[in-house]
C-alpha positions in Angstrom: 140.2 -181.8 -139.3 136.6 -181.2 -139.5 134.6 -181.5 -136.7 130.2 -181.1 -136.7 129.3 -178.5 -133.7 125.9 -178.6 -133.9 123.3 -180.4 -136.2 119.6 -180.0 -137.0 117.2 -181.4 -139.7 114.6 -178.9 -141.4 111.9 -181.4 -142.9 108.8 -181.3 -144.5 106.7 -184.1 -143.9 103.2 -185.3 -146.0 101.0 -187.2 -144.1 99.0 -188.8 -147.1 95.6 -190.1 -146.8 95.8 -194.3 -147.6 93.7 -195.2 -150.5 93.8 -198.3 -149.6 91.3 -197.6 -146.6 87.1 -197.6 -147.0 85.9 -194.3 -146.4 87.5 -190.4 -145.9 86.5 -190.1 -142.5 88.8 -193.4 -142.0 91.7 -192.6 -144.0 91.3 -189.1 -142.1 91.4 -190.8 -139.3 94.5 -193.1 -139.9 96.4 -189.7 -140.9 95.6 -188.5 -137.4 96.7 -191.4 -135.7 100.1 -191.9 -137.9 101.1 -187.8 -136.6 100.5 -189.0 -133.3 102.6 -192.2 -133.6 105.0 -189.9 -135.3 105.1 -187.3 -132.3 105.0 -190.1 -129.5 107.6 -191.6 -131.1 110.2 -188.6 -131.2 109.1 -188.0 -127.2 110.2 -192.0 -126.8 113.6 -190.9 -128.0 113.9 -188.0 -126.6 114.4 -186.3 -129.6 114.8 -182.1 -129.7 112.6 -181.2 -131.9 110.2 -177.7 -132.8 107.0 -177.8 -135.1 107.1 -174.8 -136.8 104.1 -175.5 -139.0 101.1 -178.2 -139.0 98.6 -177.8 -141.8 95.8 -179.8 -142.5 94.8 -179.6 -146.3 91.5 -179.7 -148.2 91.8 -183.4 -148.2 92.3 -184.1 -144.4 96.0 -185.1 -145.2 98.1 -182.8 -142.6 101.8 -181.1 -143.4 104.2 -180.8 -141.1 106.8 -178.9 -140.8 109.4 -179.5 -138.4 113.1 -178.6 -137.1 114.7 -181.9 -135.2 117.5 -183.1 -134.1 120.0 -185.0 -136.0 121.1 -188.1 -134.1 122.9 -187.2 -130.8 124.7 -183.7 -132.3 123.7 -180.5 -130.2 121.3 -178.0 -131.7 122.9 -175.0 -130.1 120.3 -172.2 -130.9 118.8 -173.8 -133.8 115.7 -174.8 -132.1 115.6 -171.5 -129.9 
């Protein structure tokens, strides 16, 4: 029988600028506010999570790079 000990994601994550939005300094401005939806969000689950990396690119649009938890599994040391 297999049993998972410990579990953690290791994602990269694109936050795109909208086309669909008048202007840079609003699409900017939307990418912005999406990371902090996205952040506030793993806070309101109370989600383990690291950022190893946030980049923002020529274009305004940001990377992230990020180790989280994976549904309820322990981490053990992965997020030490």
């Amino acid at each position: 029988m297999k049993r998972v000990k410990y579990a953690c994601l290791d994602q990269t994550i694109h936050f795109q600028l909208r086309e669909e939005l008048i202007g840079h300094e609003a699409a900017a401005r939307a990418v912005k506010d999406e990371l902090a939806q996205f952040k506030a969000q793993l806070e309101r689950k109370r989600s383990k999570y690291k950022i190893i990396e946030e980049t923002v690119q020529p274009d305004d649009s940001i990377i992230l790079k990020i180790k989280k938890q994976y549904n309820d599994y322990d981490c053990g040391d992965y997020l030490a």
